[in-house]
ZAVEX-551883 format. One line per field, with one value per residue (C-alpha): residue in one letter; x, y, z. Coordinates in steps of 0.1 Angstrom, whole numbers, plus 5000, padded with zeros to 4 digits. Example, Ala and Ser with C-alpha at 12.3 -4.5 7.8 and 13.67 -1.06 7.14 Angstrom:
res = A / S
east = 5123 / 5137
north = 4955 / 4989
up = 5078 / 5071
This chain:
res = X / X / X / X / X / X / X / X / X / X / X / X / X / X / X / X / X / X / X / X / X / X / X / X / X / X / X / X / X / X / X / X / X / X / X / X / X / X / X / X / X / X / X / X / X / X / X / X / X / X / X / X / X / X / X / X / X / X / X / X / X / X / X / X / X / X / X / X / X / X / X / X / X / X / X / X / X / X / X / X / X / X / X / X / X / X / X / X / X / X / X / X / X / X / X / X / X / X / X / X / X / X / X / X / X / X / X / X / X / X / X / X / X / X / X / X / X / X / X / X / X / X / X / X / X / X / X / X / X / X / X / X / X / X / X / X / X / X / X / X / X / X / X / X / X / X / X / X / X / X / X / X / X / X / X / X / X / X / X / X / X / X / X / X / X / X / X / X / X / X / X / X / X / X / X / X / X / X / X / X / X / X / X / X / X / X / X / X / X / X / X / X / X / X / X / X / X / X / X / X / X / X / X / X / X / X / X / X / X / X / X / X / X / X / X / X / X / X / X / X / X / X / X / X / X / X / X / X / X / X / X / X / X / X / X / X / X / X / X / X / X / X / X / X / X / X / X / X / X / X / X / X / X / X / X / X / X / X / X / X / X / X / X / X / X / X / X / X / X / X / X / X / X / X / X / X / X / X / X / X / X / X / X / X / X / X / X / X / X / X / X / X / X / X / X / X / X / X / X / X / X / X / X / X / X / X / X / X / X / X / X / X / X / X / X / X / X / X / X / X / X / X / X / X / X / X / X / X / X / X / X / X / X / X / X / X / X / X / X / X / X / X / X / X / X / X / X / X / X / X / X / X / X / X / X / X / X / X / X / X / X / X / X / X / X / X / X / X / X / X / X / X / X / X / X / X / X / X / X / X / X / X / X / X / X / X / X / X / X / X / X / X / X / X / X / X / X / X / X / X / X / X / X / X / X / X / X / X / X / X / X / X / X / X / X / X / X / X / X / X / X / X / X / X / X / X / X / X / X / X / X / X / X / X / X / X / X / X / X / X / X / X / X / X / X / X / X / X / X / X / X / X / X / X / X / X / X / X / X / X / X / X / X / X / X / X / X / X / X / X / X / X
east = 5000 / 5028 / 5049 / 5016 / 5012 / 5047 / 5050 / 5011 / 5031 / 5062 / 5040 / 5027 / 5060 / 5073 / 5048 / 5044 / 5081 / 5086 / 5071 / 5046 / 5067 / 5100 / 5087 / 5064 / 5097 / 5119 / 5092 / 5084 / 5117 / 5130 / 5099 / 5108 / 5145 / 5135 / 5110 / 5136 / 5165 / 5178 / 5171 / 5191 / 5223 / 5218 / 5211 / 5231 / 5251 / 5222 / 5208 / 5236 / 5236 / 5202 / 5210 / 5222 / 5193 / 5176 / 5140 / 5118 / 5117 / 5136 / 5107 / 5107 / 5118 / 5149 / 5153 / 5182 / 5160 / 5136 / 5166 / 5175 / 5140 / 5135 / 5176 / 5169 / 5139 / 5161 / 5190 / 5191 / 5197 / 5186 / 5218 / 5240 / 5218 / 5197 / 5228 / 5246 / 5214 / 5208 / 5246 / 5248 / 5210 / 5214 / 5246 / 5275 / 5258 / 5225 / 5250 / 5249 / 5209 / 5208 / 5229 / 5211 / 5182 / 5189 / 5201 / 5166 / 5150 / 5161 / 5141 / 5111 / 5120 / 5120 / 5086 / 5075 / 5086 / 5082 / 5043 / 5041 / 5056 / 5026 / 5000 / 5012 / 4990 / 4994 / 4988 / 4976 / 5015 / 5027 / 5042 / 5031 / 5027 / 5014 / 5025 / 5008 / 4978 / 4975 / 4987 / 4959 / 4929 / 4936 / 4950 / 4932 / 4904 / 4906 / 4902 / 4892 / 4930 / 4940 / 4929 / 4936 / 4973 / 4977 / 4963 / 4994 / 5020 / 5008 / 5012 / 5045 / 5061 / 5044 / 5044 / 5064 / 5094 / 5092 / 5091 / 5122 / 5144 / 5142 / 5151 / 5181 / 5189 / 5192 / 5208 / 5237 / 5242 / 5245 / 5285 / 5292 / 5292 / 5273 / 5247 / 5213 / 5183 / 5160 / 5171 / 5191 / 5164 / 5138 / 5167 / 5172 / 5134 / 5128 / 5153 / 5148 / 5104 / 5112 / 5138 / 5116 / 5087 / 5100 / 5115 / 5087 / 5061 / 5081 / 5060 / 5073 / 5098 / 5118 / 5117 / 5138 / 5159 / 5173 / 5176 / 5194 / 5222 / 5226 / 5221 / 5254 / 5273 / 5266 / 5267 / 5303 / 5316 / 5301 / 5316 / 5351 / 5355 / 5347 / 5370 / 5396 / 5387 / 5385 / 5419 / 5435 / 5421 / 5430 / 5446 / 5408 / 5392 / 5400 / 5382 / 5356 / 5345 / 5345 / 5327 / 5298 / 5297 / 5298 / 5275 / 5253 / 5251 / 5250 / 5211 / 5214 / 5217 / 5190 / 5166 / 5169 / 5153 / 5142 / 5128 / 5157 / 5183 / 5208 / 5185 / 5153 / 5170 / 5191 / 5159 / 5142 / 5171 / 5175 / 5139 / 5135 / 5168 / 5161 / 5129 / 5124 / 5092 / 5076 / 5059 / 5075 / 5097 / 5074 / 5060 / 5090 / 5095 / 5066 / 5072 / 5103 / 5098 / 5111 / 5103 / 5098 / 5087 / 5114 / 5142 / 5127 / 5121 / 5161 / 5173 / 5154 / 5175 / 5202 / 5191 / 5182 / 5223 / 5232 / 5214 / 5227 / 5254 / 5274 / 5257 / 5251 / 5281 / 5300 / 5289 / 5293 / 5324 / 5336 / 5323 / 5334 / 5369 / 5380 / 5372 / 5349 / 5332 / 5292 / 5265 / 5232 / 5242 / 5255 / 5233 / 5226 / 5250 / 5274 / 5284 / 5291 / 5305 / 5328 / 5343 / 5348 / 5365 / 5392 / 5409 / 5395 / 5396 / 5373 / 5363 / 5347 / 5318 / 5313 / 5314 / 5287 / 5265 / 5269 / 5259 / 5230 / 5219 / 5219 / 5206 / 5177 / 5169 / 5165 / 5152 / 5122 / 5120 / 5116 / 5091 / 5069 / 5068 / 5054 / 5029 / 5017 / 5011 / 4989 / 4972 / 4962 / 4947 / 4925 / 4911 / 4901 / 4935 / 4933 / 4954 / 4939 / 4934 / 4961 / 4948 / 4943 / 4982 / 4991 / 4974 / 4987 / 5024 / 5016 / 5010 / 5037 / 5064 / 5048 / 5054 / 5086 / 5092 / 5076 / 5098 / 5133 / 5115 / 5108 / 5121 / 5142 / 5122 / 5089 / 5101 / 5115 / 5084 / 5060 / 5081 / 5082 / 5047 / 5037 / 5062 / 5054 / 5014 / 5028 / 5046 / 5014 / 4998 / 5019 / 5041 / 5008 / 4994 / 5027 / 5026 / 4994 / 5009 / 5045 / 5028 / 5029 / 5062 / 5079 / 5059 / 5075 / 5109 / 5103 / 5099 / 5124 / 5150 / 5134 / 5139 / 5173 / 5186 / 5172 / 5194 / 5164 / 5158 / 5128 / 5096 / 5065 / 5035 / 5009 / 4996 / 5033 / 5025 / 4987 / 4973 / 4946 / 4961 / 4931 / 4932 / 4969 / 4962 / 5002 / 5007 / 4976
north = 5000 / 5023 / 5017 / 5021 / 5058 / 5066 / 5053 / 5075 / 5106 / 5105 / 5103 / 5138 / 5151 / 5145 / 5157 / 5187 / 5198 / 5185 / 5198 / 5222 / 5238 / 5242 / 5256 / 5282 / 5290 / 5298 / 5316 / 5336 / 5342 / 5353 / 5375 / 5396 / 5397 / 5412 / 5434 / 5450 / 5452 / 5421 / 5442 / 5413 / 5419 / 5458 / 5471 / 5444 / 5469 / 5489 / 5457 / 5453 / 5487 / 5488 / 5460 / 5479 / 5505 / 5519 / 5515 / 5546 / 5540 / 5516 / 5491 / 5488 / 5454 / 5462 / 5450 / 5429 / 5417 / 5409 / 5395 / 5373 / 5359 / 5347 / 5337 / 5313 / 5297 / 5294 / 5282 / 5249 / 5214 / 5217 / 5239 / 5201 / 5171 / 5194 / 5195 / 5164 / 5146 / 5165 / 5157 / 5119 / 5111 / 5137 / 5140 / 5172 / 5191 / 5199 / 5228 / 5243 / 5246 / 5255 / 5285 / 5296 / 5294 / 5314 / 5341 / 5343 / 5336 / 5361 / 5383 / 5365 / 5373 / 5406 / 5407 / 5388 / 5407 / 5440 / 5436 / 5422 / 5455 / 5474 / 5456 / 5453 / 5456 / 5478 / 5464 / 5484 / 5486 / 5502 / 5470 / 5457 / 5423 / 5407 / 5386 / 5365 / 5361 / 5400 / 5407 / 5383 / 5393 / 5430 / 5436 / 5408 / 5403 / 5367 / 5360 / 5324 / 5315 / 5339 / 5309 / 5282 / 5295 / 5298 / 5263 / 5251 / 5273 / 5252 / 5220 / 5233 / 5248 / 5228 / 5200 / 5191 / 5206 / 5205 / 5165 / 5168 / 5186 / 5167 / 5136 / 5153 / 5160 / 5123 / 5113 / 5132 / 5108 / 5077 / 5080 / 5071 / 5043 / 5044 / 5052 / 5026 / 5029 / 5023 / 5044 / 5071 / 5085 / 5085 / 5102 / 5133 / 5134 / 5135 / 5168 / 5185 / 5184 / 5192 / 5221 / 5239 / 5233 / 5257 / 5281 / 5290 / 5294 / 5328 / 5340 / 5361 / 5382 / 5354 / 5338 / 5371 / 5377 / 5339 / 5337 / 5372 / 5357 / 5324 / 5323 / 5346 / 5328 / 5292 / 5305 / 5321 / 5289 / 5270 / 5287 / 5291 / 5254 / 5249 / 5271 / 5252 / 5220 / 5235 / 5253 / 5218 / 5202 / 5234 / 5208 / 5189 / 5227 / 5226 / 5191 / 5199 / 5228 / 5204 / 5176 / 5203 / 5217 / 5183 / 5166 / 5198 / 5193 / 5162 / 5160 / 5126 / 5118 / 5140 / 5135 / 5097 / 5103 / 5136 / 5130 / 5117 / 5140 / 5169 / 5193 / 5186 / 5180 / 5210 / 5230 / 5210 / 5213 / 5246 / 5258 / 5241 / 5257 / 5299 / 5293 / 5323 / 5326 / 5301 / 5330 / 5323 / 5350 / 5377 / 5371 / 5382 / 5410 / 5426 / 5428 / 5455 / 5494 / 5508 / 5539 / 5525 / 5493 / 5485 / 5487 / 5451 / 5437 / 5440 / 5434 / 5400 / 5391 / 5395 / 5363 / 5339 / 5345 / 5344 / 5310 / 5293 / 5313 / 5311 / 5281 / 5256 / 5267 / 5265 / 5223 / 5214 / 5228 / 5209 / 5175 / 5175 / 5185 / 5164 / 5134 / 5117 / 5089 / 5100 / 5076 / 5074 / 5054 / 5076 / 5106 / 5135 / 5140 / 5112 / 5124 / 5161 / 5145 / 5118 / 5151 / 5170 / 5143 / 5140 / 5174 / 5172 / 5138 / 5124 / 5161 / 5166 / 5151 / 5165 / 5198 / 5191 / 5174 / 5208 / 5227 / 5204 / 5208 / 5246 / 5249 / 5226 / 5248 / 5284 / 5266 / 5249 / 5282 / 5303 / 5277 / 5281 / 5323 / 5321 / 5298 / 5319 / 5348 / 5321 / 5314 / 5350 / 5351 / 5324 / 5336 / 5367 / 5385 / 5382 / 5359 / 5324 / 5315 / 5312 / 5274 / 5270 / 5282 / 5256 / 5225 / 5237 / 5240 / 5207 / 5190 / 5204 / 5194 / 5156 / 5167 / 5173 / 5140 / 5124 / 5133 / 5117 / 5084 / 5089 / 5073 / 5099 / 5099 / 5097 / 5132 / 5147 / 5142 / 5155 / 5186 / 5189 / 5187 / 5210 / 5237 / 5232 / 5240 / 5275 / 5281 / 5273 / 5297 / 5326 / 5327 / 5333 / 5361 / 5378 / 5378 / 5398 / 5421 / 5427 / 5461 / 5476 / 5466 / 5476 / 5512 / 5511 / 5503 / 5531 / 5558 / 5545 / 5547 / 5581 / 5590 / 5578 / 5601 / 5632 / 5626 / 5614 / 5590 / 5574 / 5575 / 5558 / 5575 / 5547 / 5577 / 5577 / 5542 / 5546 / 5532 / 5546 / 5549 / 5543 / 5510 / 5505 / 5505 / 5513 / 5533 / 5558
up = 5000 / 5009 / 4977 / 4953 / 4969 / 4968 / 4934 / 4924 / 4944 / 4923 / 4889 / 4901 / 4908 / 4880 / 4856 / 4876 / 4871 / 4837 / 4818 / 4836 / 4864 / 4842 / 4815 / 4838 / 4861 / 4827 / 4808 / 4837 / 4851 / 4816 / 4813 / 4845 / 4837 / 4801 / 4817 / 4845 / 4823 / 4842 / 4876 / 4897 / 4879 / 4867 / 4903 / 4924 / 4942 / 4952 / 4967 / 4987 / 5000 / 5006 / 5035 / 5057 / 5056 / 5089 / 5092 / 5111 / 5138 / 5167 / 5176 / 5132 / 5115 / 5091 / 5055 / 5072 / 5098 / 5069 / 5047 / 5078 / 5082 / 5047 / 5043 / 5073 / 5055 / 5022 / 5040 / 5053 / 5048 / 5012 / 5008 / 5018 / 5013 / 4985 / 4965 / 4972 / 4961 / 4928 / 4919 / 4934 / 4914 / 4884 / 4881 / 4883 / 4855 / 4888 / 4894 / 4862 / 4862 / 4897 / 4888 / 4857 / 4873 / 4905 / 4881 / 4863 / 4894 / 4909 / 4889 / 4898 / 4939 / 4932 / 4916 / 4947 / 4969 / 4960 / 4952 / 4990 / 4999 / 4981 / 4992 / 5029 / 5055 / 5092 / 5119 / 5152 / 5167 / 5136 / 5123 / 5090 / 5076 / 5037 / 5014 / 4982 / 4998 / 5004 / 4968 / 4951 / 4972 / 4970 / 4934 / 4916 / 4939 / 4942 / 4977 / 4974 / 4954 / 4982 / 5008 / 4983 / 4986 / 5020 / 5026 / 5004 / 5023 / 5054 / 5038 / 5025 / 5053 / 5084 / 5069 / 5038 / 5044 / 5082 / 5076 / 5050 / 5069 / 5098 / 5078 / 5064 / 5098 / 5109 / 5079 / 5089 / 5117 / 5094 / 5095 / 5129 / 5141 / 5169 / 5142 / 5146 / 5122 / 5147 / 5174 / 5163 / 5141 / 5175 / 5196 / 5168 / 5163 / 5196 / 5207 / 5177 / 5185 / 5218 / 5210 / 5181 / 5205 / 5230 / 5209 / 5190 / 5218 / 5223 / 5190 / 5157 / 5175 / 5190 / 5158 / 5138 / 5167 / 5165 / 5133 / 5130 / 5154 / 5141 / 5101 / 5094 / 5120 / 5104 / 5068 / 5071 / 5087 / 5062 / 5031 / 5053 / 5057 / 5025 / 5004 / 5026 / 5013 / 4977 / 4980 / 4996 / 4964 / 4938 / 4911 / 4906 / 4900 / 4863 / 4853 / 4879 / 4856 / 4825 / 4845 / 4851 / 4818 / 4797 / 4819 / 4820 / 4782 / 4776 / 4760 / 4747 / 4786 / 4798 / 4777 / 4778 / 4818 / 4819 / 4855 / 4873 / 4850 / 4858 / 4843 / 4863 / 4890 / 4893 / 4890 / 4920 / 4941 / 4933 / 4936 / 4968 / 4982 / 4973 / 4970 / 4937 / 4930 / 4960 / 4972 / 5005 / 5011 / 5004 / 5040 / 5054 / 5027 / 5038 / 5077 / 5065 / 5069 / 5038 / 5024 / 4986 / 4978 / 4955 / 4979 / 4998 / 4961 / 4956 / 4993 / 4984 / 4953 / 4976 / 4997 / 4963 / 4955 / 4991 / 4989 / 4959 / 4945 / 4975 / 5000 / 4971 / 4954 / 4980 / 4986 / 4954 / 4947 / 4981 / 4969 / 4931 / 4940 / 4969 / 4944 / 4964 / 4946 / 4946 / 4934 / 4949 / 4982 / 4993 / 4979 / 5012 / 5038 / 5037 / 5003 / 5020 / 5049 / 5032 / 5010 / 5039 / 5053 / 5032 / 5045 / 5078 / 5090 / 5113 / 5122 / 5089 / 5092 / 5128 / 5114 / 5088 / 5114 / 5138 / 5105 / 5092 / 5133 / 5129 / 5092 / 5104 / 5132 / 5119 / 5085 / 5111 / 5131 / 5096 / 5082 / 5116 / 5109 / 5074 / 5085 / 5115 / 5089 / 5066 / 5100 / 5104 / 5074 / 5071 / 5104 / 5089 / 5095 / 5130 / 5151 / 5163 / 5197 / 5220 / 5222 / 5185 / 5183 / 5212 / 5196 / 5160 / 5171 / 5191 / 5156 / 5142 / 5168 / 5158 / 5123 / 5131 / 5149 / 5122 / 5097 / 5112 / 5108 / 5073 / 5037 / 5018 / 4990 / 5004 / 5022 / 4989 / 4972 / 4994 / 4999 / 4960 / 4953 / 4985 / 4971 / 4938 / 4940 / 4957 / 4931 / 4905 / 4925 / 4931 / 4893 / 4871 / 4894 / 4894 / 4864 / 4856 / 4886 / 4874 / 4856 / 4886 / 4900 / 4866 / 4875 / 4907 / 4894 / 4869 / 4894 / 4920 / 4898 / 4884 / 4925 / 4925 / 4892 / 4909 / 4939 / 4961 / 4988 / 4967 / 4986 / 4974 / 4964 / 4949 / 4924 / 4909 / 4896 / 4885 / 4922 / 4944 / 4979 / 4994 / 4985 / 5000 / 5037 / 5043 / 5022 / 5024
C-alpha cells in the first residue's frame, strides 16, 4: 500500500516539474529579467547597500531583519543534502541549472517581493505584515486562490518541508558508528520536536531575533571550511568545471530520463533551496519598513544569491573537488560528509552534522513564521486562539518527529509537490501584477537620478492609495 502511493506521488512530481513547472519557472523568470532590464544583475550593488538600511523608527523590522527571516527559510539542509542529492541522482551538471536558474529567478524574487511590499497591511503597533495572499485578494480580487494559497503554504512549510528537513537532519548521523536505524532516528526526532517546541512558543519576534544571530554565523563557517577544502584540492578545479559543463550538456543523457536527469533536478534542488518565486519569502519582505517598495524587492535578490550562489556553490564545489566517489548510496550527507573528510579527517563530518543541526533549526524556526502569517489570514487576518496556536504547534512538533523516521524519497516528494502548487499559485498572478512593479521600478530609479531618497507615492504608479492600507 505504501509503495503504490509513493509510486502514484512520484508520477505527480514528475509531471508537475517537467514539463509544467520548468517551463512556467523559465518563461516567467525570463519575462521579469526582460521586463527589468535584468534588475538582479543591473542594480546588484544597490541591493547590497540597501541592506544595511535603517527603518523609522527603533521598535521597526529592518530589510536585514527581513533579509535574515527569509535567508533562514532558504537556507538549510537543502543547501547540503539538496545539493549532494541532485549531483549523486542527476549528476555534476545539477550545478549548472541550479545557477542559471537562481540568476533568472532572481528576477522572479524581486517581483514577489516587491508587490508584498505594496500591498502590505498595518497592523495596530505600527508593524506591518502581507505577502501572496495580500497581493491576490487585494489587486486581483481573488480571495478564494488567496485561501487556496495559504492552505498550500501550510502544507509546504508545516508540513512538507518541516518532515524533510528533519530527515536530512538524521541522515547526517548515518557515518558514525554508533549510528542505529531504529534508534538514532527517535533520539534526533525526539530533541529537535522538543527544541523547536520551545522556541517558538516565544512567537514572531523570538523567531527574527534567533535567526538574525545564528544564520550569518553558520553561513560564514560554512563557506570558510569549505574554500579550505577547495583550495587543499585546487589541482581537481579545472576538470571539475568540464565535468559540470559536459554533463550539463550532455542532452542525449538528459533526455533519455528527463525525470531523474541533471537538468530537472538541478531545478528541483535549486527551487526548493532559494525558494524564487515560491511566494514564501514575500512574508517576510513585507514585515520590512522601507520607504519605497522597491528597495525590499532588491534586498530580496540578495538572499536567492546568498542561497545558491554562494551556500550551494559552496557544497558542490567541496564535493566534486576532493574526488569523492558519489553515486546514489550515498546521495545527502554522507556524500558532503565523506568530501569533507578527506581534508579534515574524522572532524569533517562532525562539522557538517553541527551545520545540518543549525541549518535545520533556523530553517524549522523560519518555516513556523510564514505559516503563523497564513494562520492569520484564514482567520480573517486576525490571530487564532492562544489554544488553537498551542494544539497547531503541538502537531507540528509531531510533524517534526515524524519526519526523522521517514524514507528519503517519500520526504523529497512531498516537499516537491507542496512547494510546487505555491509556486502554481503565486508565478501566474505575478505575472498579471508585474505592471505595477515595473511602475515602481520606473519611478524609484526616476527618484534615484534626481538625487532622492525614493519615497512611494501609489499615484506615481497609477494606484489609488486608498486601497493601499500602508501606504495611504
Amino acid at each position: 500500500m505504501t509503495d503504490t502511493i509513493i509510486r502514484f506521488l512520484n508520477k505527480i512530481d514528475d509531471v508537475m516539474y517537467y514539463p509544467v513547472l520548468i517551463i512556467v519557472l523559465a518563461a516567467a523568470g525570463l519575462y521579469f529579467s526582460f521586463r527589468t532590464g535584468f534588475v538582479q544583475l543591473r542594480l546588484f550593488r544597490e541591493s547590497c547597500r540597501l541592506i544595511m538600511e535603517k527603518p523609522q523608527g527603533k521598535q521597526k523590522v529592518s530589510s536585514f531583519q527581513a533579509l535574515i527571516v527569509s535567508t533562514a527559510s532558504r537556507v538549510g539542509t537543502g543547501n547540503i543534502v539538496g545539493v549532494s542529492t541532485a549531483i549523486c541522482i542527476g549528476g555534476p551538471g545539477a550545478c549548472f541549472w541550479m545557477w542559471l536558474m537562481c540568476i533568472i529567478g532572481a528576477s522572479s524574487a524581486f517581483i514577489e517581493s516587491t508587490l508584498a511590499q505594496i500591498y502590505k497591511k498595518k497592523d495596530h503597533d505600527g508593524s506591518c505584515y502581507g505577502g501572496p495572499a495580500y497581493y491576490i485578494e487585494q489587486a486581483l480580487g481573488k480571495p478564494v486562490i488567496s485561501a487556496v494559497f495559504c492552505v498550500f503554504l501550510i502544507a509546504t512549510y508545516a508540513f512538507g518541508f518541516n518532515l524533510l528537513c528533519s530527515f536530512n537532519l538524521q541522515s547526517s548521523f548515518e557515518v558514525y558508528s554508533f549510528y542505529d536505524q531504529h534508534t538514532t532516528p527517535v533520539i534526533v526526532g525526539v530533541i529537535l520536536a522538543v527544541l523547536v517546541g520551545f522556541c517558538v512558543l516565544g512567537g514572531g519576534k523570538r523567531i527574527i531575533k534567533m535567526t538574525e544571530k545564528i544564520v550569518p554565523f553558520m553561513g560564514i563557517a560554512y563557506v570558510l571550511i569549505s574554500l579550505i577544502v577547495i583550495a587543499c584540492n585546487f589541482k581537481n578545479i579545472p576538470q571539475m568545471f568540464v565535468l559540470i559543463f559536459s554533463d550539463a550538456f550532455d542532452f542525449r543523457s538528459i533526455f533519455g530520463g528527463l525525470a531523474g536527469s541533471c537538468m530537472v533536478l538541478g531545478i528541483k534542488r535549486g527551487l526548493y533551496s532559494n525558494e524564487a518565486g515560491v511566494g514564501s519569502a514575500p512574508n517576510a519582505s513585507a514585515s520590512a519598513h522601507v520607504t519605497h517598495p522597491v528597495k525590499q524587492g532588491l534586498v530580496q535578490t540578495v538572499s536567492v544569491y546568498i542561497d545558491t550562489i554562494l551556500l550551494c556553490t559552496a557544497t558542490a564545489f567541496m564535493c566534486l573537488c576532493s574526488g569523492t566517489p558519489f553515486n546514489e548510496e550515498v546521495s545527502g550527507a554522507m556524500y558532503v560528509q565523506n568530501a569533507i573528510s578527506t581534508v579534515f579527517g574524522a572532524a569533517g563530518p562532525v562539522f557538517i552534522t553541527a551545520a545540518m543541526v543549525l541549518f535545520a533549526f533556523t530553517t524549522l524556526l523560519g518555516n513556523l513564521y510564514y505559516v503563523d502569517n497564513a494562520l492569520i489570514y484564514l482567520n480573517k487576518k486576525k490571530r487564532p486562539s492562544k489554544r488553537f496556536m498551542m494544539i497547531f504547534y503541538a502537531v507540528c512538533v509531531i510533524v517534526i518527529f515524524g519526519g526523522a523516521l521517514m524514507e528519503m524519497s517519500f520526504a523529497w516528494t512531498i516537499a516537491d509537490i507542496t512547494m510546487g502548487c505555491m509556486t502554481l499559485i503565486n508565478i501566474p498572478c505575478c505575472l498579471l501584477l508585474s505592471g505595477q512593479v515595473i511602475a515602481a521600478l520606473k519611478d524609484y530609479e526616476a527618484q534615484k537620478k534626481a538625487g532622492k531618497d525614493p519615497a512611494f507615492h501609489a499615484a506615481n504608479i497609477g494606484l489609488d492609495s486608498k486601497k493601499l492600507s500602508f501606504w495611504e
